[in-house]
C-alpha positions as CSV (number, residue, x, y, z in Angstrom):
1,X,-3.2,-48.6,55.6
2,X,-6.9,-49.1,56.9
3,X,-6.9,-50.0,61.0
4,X,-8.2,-53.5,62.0
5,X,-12.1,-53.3,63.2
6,X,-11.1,-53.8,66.8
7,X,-8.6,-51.1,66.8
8,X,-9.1,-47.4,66.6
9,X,-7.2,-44.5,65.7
10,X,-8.3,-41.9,68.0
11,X,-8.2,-38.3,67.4
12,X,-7.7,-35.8,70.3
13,X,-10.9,-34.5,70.7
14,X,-12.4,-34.0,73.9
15,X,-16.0,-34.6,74.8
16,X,-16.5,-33.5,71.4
17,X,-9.3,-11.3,62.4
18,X,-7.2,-11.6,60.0
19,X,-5.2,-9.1,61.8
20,X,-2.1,-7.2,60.5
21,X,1.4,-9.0,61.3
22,X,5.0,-7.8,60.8
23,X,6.6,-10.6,58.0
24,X,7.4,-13.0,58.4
25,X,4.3,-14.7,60.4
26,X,6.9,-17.2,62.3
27,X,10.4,-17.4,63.4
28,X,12.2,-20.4,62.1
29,X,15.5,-20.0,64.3
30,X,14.9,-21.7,67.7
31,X,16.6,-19.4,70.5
32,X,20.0,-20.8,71.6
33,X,22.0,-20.8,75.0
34,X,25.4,-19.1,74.8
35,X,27.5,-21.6,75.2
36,X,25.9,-23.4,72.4
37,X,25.1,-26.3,73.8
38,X,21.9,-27.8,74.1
39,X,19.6,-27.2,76.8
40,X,18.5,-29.4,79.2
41,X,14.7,-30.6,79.4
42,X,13.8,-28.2,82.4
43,X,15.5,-25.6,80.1
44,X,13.9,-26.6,77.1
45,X,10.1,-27.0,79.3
46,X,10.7,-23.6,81.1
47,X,11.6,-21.2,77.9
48,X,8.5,-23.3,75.8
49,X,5.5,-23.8,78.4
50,X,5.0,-20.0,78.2
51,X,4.2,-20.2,74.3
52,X,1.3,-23.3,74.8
53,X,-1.8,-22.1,75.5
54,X,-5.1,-24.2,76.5
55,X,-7.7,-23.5,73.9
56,X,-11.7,-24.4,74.7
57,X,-15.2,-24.1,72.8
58,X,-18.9,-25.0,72.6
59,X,-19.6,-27.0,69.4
60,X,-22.3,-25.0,67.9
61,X,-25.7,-26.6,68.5
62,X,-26.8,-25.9,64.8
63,X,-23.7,-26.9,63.0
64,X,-23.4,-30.3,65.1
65,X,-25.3,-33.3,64.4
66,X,-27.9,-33.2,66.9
67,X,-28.9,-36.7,66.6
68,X,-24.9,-38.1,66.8
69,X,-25.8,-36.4,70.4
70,X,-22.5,-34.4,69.6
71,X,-24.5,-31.4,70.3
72,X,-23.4,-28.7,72.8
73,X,-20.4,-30.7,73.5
74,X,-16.8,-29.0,75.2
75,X,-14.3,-29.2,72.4
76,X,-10.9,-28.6,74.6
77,X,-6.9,-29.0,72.9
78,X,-4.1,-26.8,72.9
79,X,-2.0,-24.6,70.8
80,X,1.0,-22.6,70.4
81,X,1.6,-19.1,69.7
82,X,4.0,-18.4,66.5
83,X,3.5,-14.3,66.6
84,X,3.7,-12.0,69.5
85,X,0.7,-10.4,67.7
86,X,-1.1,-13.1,69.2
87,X,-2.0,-16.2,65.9
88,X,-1.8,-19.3,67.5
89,X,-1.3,-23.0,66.0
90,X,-3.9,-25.7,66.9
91,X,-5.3,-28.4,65.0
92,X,-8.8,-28.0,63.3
93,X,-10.6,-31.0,64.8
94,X,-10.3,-28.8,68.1
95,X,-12.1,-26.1,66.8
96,X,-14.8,-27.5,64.6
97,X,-17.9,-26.3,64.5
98,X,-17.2,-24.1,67.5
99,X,-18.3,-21.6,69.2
100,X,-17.5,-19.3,72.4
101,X,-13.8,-20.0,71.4
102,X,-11.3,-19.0,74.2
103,X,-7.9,-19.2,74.2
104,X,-6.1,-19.4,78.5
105,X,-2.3,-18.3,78.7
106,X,0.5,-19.7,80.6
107,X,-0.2,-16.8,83.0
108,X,-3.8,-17.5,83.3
109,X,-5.6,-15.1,81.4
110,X,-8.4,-16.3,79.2
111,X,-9.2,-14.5,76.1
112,X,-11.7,-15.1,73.6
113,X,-10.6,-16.1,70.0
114,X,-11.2,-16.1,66.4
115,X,-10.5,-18.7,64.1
116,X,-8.2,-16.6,61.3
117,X,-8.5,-20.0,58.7
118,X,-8.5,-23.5,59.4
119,X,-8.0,-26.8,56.9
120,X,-9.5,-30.1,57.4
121,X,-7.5,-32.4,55.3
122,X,-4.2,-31.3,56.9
123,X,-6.0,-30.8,60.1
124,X,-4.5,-27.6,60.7
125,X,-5.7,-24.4,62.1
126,X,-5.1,-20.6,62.8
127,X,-6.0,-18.2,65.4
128,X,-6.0,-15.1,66.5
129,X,-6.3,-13.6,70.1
130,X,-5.8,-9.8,71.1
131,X,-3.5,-9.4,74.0
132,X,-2.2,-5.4,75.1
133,X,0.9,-6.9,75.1
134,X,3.7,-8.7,73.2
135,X,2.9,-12.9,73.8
136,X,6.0,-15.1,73.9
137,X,6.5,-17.2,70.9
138,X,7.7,-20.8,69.6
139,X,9.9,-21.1,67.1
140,X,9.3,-23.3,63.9
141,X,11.8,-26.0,63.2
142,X,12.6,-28.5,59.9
143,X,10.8,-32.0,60.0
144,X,12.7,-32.7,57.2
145,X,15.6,-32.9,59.2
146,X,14.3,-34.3,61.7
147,X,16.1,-38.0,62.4
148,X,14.7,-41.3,63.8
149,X,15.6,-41.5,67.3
150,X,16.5,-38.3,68.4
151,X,14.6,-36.3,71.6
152,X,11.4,-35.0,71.7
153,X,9.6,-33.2,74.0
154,X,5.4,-32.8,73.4
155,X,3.6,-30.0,75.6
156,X,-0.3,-29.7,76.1
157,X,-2.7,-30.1,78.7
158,X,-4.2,-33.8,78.4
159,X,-7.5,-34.4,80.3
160,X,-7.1,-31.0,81.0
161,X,-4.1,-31.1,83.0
162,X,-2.5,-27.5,81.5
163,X,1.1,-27.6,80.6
164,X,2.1,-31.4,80.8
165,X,5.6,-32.0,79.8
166,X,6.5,-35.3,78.0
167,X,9.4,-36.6,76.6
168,X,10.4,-39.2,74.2
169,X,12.1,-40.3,70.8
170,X,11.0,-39.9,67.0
171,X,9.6,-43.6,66.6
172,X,9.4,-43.1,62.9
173,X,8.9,-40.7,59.9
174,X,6.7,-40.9,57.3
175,X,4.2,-42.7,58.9
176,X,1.0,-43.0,57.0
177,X,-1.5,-43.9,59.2
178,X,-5.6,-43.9,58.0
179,X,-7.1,-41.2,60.1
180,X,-10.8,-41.2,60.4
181,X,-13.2,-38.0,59.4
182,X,-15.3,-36.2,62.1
183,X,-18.4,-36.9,59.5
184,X,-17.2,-40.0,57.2
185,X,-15.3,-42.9,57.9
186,X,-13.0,-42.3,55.1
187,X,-12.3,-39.3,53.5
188,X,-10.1,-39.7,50.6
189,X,-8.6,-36.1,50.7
190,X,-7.3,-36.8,54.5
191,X,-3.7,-36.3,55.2
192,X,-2.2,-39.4,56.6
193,X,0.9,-38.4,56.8
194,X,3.2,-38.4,60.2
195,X,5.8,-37.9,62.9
196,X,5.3,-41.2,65.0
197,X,6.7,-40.6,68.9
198,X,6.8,-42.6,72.1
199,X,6.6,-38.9,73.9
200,X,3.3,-39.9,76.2
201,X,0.2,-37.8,74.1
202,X,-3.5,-38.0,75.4
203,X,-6.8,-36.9,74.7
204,X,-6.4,-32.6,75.4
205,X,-3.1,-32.7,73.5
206,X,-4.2,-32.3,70.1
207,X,-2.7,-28.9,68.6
208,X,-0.2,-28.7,71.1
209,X,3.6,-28.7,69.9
210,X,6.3,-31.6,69.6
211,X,9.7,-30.0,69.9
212,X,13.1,-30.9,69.3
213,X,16.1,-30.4,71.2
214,X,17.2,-27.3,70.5
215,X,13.6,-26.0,71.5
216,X,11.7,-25.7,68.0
217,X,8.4,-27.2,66.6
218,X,8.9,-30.1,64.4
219,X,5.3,-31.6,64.8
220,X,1.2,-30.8,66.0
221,X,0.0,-33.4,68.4
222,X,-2.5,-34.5,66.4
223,X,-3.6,-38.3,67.2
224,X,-2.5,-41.4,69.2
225,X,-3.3,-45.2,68.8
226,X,-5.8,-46.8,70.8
227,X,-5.1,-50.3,70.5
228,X,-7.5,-52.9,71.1
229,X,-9.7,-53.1,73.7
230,X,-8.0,-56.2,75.3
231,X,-4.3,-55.1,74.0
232,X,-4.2,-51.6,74.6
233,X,-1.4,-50.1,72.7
234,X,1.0,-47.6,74.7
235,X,3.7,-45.4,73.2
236,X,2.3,-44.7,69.9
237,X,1.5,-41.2,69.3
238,X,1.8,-39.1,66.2
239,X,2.1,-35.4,65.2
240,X,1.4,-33.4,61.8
241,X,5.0,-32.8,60.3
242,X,6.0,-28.9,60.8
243,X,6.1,-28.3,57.3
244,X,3.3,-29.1,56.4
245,X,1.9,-26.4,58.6
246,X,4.4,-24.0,57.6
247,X,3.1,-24.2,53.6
248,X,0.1,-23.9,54.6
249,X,-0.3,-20.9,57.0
250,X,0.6,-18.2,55.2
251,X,-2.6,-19.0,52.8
252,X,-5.1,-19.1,55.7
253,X,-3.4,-16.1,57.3
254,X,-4.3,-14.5,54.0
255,X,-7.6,-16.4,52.8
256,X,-8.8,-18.4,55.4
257,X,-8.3,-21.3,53.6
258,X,-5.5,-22.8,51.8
259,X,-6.4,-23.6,47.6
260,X,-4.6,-27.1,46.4
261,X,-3.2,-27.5,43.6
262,X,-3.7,-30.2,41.2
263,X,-0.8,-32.5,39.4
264,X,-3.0,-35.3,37.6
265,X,-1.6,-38.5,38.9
266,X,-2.8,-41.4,40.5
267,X,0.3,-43.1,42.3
268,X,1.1,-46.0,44.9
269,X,3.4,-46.7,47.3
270,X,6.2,-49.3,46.4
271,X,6.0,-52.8,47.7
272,X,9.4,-55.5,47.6
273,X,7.6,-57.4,44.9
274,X,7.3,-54.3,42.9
275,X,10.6,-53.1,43.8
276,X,12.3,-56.6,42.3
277,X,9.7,-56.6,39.1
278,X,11.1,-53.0,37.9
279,X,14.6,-53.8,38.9
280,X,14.4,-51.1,41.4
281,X,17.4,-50.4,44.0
282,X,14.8,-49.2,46.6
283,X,11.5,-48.6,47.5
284,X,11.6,-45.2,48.3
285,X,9.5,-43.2,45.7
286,X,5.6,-42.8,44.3
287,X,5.3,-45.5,41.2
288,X,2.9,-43.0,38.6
289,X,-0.1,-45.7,37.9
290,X,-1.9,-43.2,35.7
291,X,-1.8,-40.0,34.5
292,X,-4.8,-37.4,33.6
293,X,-5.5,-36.7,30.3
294,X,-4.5,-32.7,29.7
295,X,-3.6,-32.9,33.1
296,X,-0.4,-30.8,34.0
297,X,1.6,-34.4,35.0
298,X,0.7,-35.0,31.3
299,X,2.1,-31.7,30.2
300,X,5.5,-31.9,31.9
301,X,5.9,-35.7,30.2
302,X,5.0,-37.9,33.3
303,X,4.1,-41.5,32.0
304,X,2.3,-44.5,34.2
305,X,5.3,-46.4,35.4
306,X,7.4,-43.9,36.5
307,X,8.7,-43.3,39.9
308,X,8.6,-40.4,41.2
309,X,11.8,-39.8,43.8
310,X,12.1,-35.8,44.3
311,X,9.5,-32.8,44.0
312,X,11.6,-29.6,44.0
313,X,14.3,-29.8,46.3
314,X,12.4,-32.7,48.8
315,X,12.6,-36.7,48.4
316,X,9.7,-38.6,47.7
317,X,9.1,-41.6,49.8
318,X,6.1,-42.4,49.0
319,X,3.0,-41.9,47.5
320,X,1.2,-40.2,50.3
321,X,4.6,-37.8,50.2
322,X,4.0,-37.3,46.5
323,X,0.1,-36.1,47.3
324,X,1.3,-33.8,50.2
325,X,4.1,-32.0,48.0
326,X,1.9,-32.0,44.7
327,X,-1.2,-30.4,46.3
328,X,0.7,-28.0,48.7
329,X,2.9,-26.8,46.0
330,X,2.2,-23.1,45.0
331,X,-0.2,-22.9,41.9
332,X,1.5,-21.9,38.6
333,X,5.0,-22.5,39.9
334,X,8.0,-24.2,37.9
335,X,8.8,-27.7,40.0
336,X,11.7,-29.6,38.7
337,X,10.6,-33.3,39.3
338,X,13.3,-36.1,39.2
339,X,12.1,-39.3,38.3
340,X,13.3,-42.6,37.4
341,X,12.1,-44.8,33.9
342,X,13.9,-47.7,32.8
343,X,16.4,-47.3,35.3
344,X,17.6,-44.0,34.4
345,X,16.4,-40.7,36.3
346,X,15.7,-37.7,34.0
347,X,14.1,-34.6,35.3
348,X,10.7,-33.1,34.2
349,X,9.2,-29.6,34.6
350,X,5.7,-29.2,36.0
351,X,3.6,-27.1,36.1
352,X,0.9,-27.4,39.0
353,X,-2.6,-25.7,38.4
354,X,-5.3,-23.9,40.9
355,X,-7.5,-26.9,41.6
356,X,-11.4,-25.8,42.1
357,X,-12.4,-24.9,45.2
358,X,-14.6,-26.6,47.1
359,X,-17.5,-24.2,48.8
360,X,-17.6,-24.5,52.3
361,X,-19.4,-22.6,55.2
362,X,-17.9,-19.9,57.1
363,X,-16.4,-20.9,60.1
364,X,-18.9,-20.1,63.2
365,X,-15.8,-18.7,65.8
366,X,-14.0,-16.9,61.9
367,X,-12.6,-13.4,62.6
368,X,-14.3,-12.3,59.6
369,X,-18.1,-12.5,61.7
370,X,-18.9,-9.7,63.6
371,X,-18.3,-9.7,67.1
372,X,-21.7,-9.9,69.5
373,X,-21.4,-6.5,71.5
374,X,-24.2,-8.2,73.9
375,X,-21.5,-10.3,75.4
376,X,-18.8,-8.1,76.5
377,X,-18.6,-9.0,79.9
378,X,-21.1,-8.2,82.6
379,X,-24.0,-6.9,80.1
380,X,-25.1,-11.0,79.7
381,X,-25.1,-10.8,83.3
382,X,-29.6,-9.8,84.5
383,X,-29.6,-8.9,87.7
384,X,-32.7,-8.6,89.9
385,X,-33.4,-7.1,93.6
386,X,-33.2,-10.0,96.2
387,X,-36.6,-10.8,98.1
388,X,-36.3,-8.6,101.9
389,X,-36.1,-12.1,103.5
390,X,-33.0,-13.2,101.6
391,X,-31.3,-9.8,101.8
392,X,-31.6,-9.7,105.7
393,X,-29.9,-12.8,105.7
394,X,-26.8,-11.7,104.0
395,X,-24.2,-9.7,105.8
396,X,-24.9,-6.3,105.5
397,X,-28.1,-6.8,104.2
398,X,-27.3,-6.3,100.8
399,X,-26.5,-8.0,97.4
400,X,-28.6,-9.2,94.2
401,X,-29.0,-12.0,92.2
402,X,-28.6,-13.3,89.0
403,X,-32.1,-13.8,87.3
404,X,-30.7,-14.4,83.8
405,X,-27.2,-15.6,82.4
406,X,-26.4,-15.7,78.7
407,X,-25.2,-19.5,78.1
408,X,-22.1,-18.7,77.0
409,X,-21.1,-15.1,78.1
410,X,-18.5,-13.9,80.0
411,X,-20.3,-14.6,83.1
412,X,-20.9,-18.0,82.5
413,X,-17.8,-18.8,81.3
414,X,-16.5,-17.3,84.1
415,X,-18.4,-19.7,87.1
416,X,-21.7,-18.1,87.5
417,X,-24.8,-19.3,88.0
418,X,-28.2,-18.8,87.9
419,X,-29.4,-17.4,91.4
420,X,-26.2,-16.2,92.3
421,X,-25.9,-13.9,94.6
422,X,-23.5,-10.7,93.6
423,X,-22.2,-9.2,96.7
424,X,-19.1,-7.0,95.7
425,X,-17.9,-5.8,92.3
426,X,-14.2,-4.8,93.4
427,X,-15.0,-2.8,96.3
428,X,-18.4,-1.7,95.7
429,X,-20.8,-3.0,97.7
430,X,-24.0,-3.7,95.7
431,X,-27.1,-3.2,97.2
432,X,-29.1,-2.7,94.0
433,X,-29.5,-3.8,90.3
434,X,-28.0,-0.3,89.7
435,X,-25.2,-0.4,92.1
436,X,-24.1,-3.5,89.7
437,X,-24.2,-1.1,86.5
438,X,-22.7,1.3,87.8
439,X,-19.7,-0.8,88.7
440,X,-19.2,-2.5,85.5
441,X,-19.6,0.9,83.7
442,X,-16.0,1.6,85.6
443,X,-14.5,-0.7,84.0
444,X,-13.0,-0.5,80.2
445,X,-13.3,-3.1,78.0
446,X,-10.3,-5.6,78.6
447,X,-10.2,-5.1,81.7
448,X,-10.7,-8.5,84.4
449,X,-13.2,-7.5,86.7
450,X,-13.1,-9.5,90.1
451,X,-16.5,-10.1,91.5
452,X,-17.5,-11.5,95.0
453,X,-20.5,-13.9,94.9
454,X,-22.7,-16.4,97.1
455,X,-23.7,-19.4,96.4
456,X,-25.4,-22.3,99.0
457,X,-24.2,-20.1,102.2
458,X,-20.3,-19.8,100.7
459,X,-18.9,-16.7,99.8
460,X,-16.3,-16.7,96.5
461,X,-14.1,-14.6,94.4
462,X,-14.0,-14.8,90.5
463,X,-12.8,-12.7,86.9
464,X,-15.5,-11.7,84.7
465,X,-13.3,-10.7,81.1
466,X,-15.0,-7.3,80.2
């Protein structure tokens, strides 16, 4: 279902290592109060804020399209942690094509991060951070069983407001909605395929997590409708089913990508006209139009005019479903397909095969690259002796300043500037470019090094990550 020319459906993109885990790489049972009753939305926001985390890049000047003027643009979204080991849920869109990628915690702490795989289509992806500590975790819920009208609760930090809390209904399941492609303006292999909410989602929401009621992720904020200019639409947001997400992360935990597989069909949805001409008691299903010569839909007996209405143990409701399930399903693997021709159902094995990959680029943030040992927090930071006249003017007479600043080092991201004037490094003074190294050398990588600064006559505190 193509949008109207006046009417946009906008993705949440603003202003543009493989590490080892303990199976199994999610927890599917939400925590639970004692009494077994639900909790209450300042429950539910209190026990779950802790577990969304604000994630930031730079889209990479060379992978961008300079002349789209897309170029050095701030990619900011949110995410959600799934493993204390610290792999964290966002959607891909947010990380595209970026660089510097940093990941800031509930409690403040930024930390850079690696992108451990990521999948456009479903517009899903994984990453890692590395934290000396355990990091609180959401749990993963069904979307399946998720039911039109119940409570919702979406988390992220729109316009960059960290940790908004909203609240709504499911609006709808199922939704296919024609999402457009970062580089194209259709892109037949998109997913399209969603939980639609009145919970209030914004630009800075993408990735972040829609939850149910009991506290678990059924849905990734993923995209809200726009509306037209004059009619702006309000209440119509919509989030990447849970499941999807949950077949597909093991495979880029593991690969860094996730490999389709391929069925053979070309189906459509069911429309009431169709529905009366094959004397069909609903519309619910994918009607097979064609099917692939030596395809494996062939092999298992699939014939055009069939409809298909379960793929394993899931109902079909429509063809969009059908795509999802088909590709997603594990290559190789037995799946019992019901179906119904000439008004009976009979049941078909198939047999889904490795589709060929497609060859795509290394991500520029992946945890596979090695890391730049320039930028490990002070060393992107030149400093020079001040000039006698500026020195005297300081208290104490002392300080230097910053003569060069890697673009997007520690010390940039951190607030400097160029000209900056370093004062203190904890409680050394610095009177010298060697009193600075000296300082930093103190400090062991991890560690948040506080650093006093002037800047136009005002003295300021800030955290350089080492």
């Amino acid at each position: 279902m193509r949008a109207p020319a006046a009417i946009a459906l906008v993705t949440l993109l603003a202003g543009s290592a493989r590490a080892q885990h303990a199976a199994p790489l999610w927890t599917n049972r939400a925590p639970t109060r004692a009494t077994g009753a639900r909790a209450t939305l300042a429950d539910l926001a209190d026990r779950a804020r802790p577990a969304v985390v604000h994630v930031r890049g730079v889209v990479d000047d060379d992978a961008a399209d300079a002349a789209s003027g897309e170029a050095g643009r701030t990619s900011i979204g949110t995410g959600f942690i799934i493993h204390r080991a610290g792999f964290v849920v966002t959607n891909e869109h947010v990380v595209r094509n970026v660089v510097d990628l940093r990941v800031r915690l509930y409690d403040g702490r930024e930390l850079p991060a690696c992108v451990v795989g990521a999948d456009g289509p479903t517009d899903i992806a994984l990453l890692k951070v590395e934290s000396p500590t355990p990091l609180p975790i959401l749990p993963l819920g069904d979307s399946q069983a998720v039911r039109v009208g119940e409570p919702v609760v979406a988390i992220g930090n729109p316009f960059g407001f960290n940790h908004s809390v909203t609240a709504g209904i499911v609006s709808a399941k199922e939704r296919v909605v024609d999402r457009p492609s970062a580089t194209e303006a259709h892109d037949p292999d998109l997913y399209s395929f969603f939980i639609q909410t009145d919970a209030s989602i914004n630009l800075g929401n993408s990735g972040g997590p829609l939850l149910d009621a009991t506290g678990a992720v059924v849905g990734i904020s993923a995209a809200f409708w726009a509306g037209h200019p004059l009619q702006p639409a309000q209440g119509i947001g919509f989030a990447i089913p849970i499941n999807i997400a949950k077949a597909l992360l093991p495979r880029l935990h593991d690969k860094g990508v996730a490999p389709r597989s391929v069925l053979g069909v070309d189906a459509q949805p069911i429309d009431p006209g169709l529905e009366a001409a094959l004397k069909l008691k609903s519309s619910r299903g994918a009607l097979v139009a064609s099917v692939e010569k030596g395809s494996p839909a062939e092999a298992g007996g699939l014939e055009p005019g069939d409809v298909v209405v379960t793929w394993g143990a899931t109902p079909i409701s429509t063809s969009e479903d059908l795509k999802i399930d088909a590709q997603l399903s594990a290559p190789g693997a037995h799946v019992k397909v019901a179906l119904l021709r000439d008004g009976k159902k009979i049941v078909r094995d198939v047999v889904p095969r490795l589709a060929p990959p497609k060859a795509q680029p290394p991500h520029p943030s992946s945890c596979g690259r090695p890391r730049d040992s320039g930028a490990a927090g002070g060393e992107d930071v030149e400093v020079r002796d001040l000039p006698a006249a500026r020195a005297t003017a300081l208290p104490g007479g002392h300080g230097v300043y910053i003569d060069k600043l890697a673009e997007h080092g520690s010390g940039a991201q951190a607030g400097l500037k160029t000209g900056d004037v370093i004062l203190r490094v904890g409680k050394a003074a610095i009177a010298a470019p060697k009193d600075f190294a000296a300082a930093l050398a103190t400090y062991k990588p991890g560690d948040s090094i506080p650093v006093l600064a002037r800047r136009s006559g005002y003295d300021f505190w800030l955290a350089i990550p080492r």
